[in-house]
C-alpha positions in Angstrom: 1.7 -20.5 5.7 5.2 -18.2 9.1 2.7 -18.4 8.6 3.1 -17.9 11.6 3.1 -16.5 8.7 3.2 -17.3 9.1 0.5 -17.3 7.6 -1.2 -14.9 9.5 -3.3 -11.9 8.7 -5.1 -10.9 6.1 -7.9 -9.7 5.2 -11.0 -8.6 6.8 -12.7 -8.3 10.5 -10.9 -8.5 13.5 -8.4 -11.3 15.1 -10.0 -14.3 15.8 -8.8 -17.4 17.4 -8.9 -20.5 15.2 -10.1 -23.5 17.5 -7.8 -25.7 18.3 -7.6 -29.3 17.1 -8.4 -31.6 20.1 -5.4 -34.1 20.3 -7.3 -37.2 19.6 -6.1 -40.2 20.6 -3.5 -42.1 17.8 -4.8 -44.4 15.8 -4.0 -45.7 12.4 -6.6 -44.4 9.6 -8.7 -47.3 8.0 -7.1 -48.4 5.2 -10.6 -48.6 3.6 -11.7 -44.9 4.8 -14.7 -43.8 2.3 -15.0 -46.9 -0.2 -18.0 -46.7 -2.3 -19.7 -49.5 -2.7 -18.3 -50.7 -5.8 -15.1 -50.4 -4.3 -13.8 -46.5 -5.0 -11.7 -45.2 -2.6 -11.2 -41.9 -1.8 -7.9 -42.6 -0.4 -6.3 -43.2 -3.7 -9.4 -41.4 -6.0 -7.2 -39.1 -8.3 -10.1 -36.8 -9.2 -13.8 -36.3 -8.4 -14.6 -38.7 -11.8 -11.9 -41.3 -10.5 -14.4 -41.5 -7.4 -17.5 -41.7 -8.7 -18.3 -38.1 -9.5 -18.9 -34.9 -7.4 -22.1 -36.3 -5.8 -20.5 -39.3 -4.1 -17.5 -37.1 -3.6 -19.7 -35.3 -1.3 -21.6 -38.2 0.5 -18.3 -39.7 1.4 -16.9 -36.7 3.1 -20.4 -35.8 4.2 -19.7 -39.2 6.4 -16.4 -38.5 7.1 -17.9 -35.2 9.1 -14.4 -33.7 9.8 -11.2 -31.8 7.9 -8.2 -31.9 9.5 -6.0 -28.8 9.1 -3.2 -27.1 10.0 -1.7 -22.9 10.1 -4.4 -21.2 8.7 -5.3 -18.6 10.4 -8.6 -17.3 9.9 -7.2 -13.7 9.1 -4.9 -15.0 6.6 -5.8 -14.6 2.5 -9.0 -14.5 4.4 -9.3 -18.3 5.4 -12.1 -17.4 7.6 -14.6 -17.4 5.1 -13.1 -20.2 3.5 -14.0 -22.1 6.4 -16.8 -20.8 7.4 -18.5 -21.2 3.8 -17.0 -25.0 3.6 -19.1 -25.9 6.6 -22.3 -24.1 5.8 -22.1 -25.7 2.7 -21.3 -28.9 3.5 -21.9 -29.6 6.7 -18.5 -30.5 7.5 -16.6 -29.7 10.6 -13.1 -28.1 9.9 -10.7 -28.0 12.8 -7.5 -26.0 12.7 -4.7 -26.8 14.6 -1.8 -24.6 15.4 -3.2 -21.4 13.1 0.0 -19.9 13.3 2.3 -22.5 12.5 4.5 -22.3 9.3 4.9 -24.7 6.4 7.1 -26.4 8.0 5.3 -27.4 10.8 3.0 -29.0 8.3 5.5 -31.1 6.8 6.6 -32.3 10.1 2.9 -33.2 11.7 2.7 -35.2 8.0 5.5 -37.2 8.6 5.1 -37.7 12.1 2.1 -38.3 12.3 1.6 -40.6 9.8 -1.2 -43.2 10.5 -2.8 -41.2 12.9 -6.6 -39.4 13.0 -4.9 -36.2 14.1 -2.6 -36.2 10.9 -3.3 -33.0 8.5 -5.9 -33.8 5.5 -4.4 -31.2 3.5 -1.6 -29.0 3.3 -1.5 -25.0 2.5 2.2 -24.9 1.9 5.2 -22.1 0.6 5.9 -22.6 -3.2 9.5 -24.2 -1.7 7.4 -26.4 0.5 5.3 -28.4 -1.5 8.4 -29.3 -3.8 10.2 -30.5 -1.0 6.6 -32.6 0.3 6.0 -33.6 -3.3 10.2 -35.1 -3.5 9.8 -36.8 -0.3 6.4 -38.6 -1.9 4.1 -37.1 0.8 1.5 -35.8 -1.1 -1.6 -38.1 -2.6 -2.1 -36.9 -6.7 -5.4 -34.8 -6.7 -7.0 -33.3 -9.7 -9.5 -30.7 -9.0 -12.0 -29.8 -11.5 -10.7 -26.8 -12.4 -6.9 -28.2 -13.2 -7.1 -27.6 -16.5 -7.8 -23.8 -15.8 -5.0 -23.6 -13.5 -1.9 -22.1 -15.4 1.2 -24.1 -16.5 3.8 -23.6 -14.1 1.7 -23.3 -11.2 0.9 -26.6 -11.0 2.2 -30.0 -10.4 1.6 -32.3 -13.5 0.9 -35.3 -11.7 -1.8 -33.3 -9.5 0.5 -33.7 -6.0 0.3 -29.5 -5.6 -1.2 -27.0 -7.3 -1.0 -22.7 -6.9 -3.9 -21.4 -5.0 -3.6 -17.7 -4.5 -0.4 -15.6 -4.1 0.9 -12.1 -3.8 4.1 -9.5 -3.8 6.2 -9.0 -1.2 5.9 -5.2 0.2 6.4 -2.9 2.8 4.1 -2.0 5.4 4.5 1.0 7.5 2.6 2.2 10.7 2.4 6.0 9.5 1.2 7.6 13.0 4.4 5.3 14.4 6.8 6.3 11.3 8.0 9.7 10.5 8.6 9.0 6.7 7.4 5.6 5.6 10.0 3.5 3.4 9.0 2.4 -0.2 12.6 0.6 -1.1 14.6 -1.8 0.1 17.2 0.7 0.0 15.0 2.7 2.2 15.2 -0.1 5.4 19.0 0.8 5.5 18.5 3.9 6.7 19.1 5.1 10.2 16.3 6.0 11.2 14.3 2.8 11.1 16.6 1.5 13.8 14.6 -1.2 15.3 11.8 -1.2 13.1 12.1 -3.7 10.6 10.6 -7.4 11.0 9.8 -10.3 8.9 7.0 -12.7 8.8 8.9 -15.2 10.6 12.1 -17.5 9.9 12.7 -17.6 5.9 13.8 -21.2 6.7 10.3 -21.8 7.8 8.1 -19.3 7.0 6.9 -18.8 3.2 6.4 -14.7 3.2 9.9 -14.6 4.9 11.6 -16.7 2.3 9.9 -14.2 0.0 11.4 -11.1 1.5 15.2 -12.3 1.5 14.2 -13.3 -2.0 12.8 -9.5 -2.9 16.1 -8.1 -0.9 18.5 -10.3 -3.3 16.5 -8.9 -6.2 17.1 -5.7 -5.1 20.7 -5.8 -4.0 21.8 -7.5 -7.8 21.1 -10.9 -6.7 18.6 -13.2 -8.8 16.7 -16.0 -8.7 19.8 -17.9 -9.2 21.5 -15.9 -6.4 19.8 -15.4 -3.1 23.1 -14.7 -1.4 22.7 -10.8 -1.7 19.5 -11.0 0.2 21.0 -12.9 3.2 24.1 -10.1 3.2 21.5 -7.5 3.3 19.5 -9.0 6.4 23.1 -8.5 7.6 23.5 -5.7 6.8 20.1 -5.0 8.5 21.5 -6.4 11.6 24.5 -5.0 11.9 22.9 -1.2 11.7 20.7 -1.9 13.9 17.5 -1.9 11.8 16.5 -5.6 12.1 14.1 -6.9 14.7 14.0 -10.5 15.0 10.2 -9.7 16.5 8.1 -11.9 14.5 5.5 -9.6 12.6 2.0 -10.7 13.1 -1.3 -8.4 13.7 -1.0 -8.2 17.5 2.4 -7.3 16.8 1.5 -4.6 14.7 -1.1 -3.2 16.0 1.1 -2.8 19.7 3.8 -1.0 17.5 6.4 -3.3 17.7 6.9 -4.3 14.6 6.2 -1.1 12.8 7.6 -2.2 9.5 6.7 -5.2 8.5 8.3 -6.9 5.4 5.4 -9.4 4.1 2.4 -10.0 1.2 0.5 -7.3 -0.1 -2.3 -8.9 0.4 -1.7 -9.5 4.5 -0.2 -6.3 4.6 -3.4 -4.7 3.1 -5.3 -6.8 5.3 -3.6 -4.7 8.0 -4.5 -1.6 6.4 -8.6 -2.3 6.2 -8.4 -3.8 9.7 -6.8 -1.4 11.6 -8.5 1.5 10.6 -11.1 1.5 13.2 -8.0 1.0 15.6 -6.3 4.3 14.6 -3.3 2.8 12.9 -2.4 4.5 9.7 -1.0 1.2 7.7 0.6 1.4 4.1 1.6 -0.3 1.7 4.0 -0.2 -0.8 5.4 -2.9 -3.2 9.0 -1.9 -3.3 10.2 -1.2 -7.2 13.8 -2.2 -6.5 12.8 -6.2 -5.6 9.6 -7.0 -7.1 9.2 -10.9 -6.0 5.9 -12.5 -6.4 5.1 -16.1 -5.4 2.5 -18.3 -4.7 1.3 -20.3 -2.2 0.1 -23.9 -3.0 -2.6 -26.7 -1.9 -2.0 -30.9 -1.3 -3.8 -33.2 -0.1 -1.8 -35.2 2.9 -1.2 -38.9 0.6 -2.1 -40.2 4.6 -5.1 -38.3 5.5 -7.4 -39.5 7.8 -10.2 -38.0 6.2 -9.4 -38.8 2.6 -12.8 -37.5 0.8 -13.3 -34.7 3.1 -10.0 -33.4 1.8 -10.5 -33.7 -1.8 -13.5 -32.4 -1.7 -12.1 -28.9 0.8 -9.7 -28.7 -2.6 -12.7 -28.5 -5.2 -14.4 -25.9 -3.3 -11.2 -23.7 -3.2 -10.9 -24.0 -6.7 -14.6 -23.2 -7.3 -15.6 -19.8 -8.3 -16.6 -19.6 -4.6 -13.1 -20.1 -2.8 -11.1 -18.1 -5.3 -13.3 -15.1 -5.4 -12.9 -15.4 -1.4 -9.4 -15.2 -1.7 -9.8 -12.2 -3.8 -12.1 -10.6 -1.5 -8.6 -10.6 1.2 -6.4 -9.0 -1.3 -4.9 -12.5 -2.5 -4.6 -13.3 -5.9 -6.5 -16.6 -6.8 -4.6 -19.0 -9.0 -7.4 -19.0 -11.5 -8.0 -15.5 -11.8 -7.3 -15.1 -15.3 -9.4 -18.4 -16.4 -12.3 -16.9 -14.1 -12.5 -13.1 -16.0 -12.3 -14.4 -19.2 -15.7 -16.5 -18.1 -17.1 -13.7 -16.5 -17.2 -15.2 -12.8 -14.2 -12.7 -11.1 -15.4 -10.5 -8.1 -14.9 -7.2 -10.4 -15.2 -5.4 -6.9 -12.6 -7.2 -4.9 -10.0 -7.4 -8.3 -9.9 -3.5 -8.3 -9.0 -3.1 -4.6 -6.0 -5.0 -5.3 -2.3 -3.0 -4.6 -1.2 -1.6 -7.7 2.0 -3.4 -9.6 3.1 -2.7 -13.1 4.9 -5.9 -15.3 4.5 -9.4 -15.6 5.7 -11.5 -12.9 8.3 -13.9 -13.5 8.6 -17.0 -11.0 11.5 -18.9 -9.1 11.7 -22.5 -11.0 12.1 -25.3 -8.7 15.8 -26.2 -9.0 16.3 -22.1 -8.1 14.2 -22.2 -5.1 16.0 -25.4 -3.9 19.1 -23.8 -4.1 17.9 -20.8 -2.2 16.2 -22.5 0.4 19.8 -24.6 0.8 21.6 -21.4 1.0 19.0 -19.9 3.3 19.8 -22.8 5.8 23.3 -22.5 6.0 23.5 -19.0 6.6 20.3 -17.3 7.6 20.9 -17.7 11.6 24.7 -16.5 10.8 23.2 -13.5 9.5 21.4 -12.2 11.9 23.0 -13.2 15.0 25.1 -11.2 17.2 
């Protein structure tokens, strides 16, 4: 989720400042953290049944009182509401720490943190990211509801991750800042977007930015087996001039200096609806020559201190609720197919979605492993200097 995207901006209202997570002092989280009384744990419950059932899914993390989280930025896929409807609903404080920190700052607060209240409860990670958490066995096997709806491939069999919403890489432009906004790839090599073009962050951190060296290999013959044409045309990016190692994010945006931002249609249309009251002119175009899609996915922290409150913040996103809230900032929700065919899909927020023709077609996990090893031994060559 950089995040910094890295995760960072979406959909609707203006910036707002997630409140930070007060550093609490270390401790190691009861072993015995939301037992039932016959002896259910939540810490090891593999599914709302496995615990008893929704209803004492809800008491426990009702007493719990707290969800630890970590880069989600309330502007992001439109986490705001997300949040906000969590704790009306259930009473349930959810503190975000770090809202701008990247998916692999998640990984790293996991593991160092382990046995401590302040550890994440759950994890909103790059597709690349939770395979690597799942490998290193630090994710707890969690079955929502709704796993059976959520489509094969997009999900983890044992339950350890699961897809929540996703989106295509694209262009946004500032068009009062741009003469002639580009719709290509090939576009971004041209001189006169000298300075102009930014990522989402580090692609060796940062989920949107792995995406757009992905979208560039597509569209400079690479493949999903072949990432290396995306890193030589970041350099090439570099090298002309174009290339702004500026980290694109709303304040950056909205400033001007980042007026191309390469990053997901549905933050980059979050931009469009958010700025308009700010006089920035932002579109967005899903470039034909590197169509990448990817998702984003959900865990639940196999350590976290607040085991029930977590699995039950994972049942709520997968409700007809959370997706459709997802929807609503330009994201699409992992279950979005399941939920039309039953009739619960936000018709509204589906149609303002940015336009893409085909059928997307995913990195498998042994491809994105090789990228990302690629990515890490070259990215920083690329655009030094």
């Amino acid at each position: 989720m950089t995040v910094s995207l890295q995760r960072t901006a979406v959909p609707v209202g203006a910036l707002v400042v997630v409140a930070a997570l007060a550093l609490s002092a270390c401790g190691a989280a009861p072993d015995n953290a939301s037992t039932t009384a016959d002896g259910k744990s939540a810490a090891t419950a593999t599914s709302a049944e496995d615990f008893g059932g929704m209803d004492a899914l809800v008491k426990a993390a009702k007493e719990e009182g707290t969800l630890h989280a970590m880069a989600l930025p309330r502007d992001w896929a439109n986490y705001g509401a997300l949040i906000d409807g969590f704790e009306k609903k259930y009473g349930i404080k959810v503190e975000v720490e770090n809202p701008d920190g990247s998916s692999q700052d998640e990984i790293n607060a996991v593991t160092s943190r382990k046995g401590q209240d302040r550890a994440p409860d759950v994890l909103d990670l790059g597709s690349s990211f939770a395979l690597s958490a799942a490998q290193q066995g630090l994710l707890a096997p969690y079955k929502v509801q709704a796993f059976g709806d959520i489509p094969e491939g997009q999900k983890d069999a044992q339950g350890r991750w699961y897809n929540d919403y996703g989106g295509y890489i694209s262009i946004g432009c500032d068009a009062k800042r741009v003469k002639q906004c580009p719709k290509t790839f090939a576009d971004l090599l041209k001189p006169q977007y000298k300075g102009q073009v930014a990522l989402n962050g580090n692609p060796t951190k940062s989920g949107s930015a792995f995406g757009g060296v992905y979208a560039a290999a597509l569209a400079s013959g690479g493949s999903f087996d072949d990432i290396q044409p995306g890193l030589d045309f970041f350099a090439k990016l570099k090298k002309n001039g174009n290339y702004t190692p500026v980290e694109s994010t709303p304040a950056t945006v909205e400033k001007g200096e980042t007026p191309i931002s390469i990053d997901w249609d549905y933050l980059n249309a979050g931009y469009a609806e958010e700025f308009k009251s700010k006089g920035v002119d932002w579109q967005v175009s899903v470039p034909s020559d590197g169509k990448f899609s990817q998702y984003y996915s959900q865990a639940v922290n196999k350590d976290a201190p607040h085991p029930a409150a977590a699995r039950l913040w994972e049942e709520y996103l997968y409700s007809a609720e959370g997706q459709n809230l997802w929807l609503k900032g330009y994201a699409r929700p992992a279950l979005m197919t399941a939920m039309e065919k039953a009739g619960t899909l936000d018709k509204t927020a589906a149609a303002k979605l940015p336009e893409v023709a085909g059928t997307p077609s995913f990195p498998t996990e042994a491809q994105q492993n090789k990228a990302k090893t690629v990515l890490g031994q070259g990215w920083a060559k690329a655009v030094s200097g």
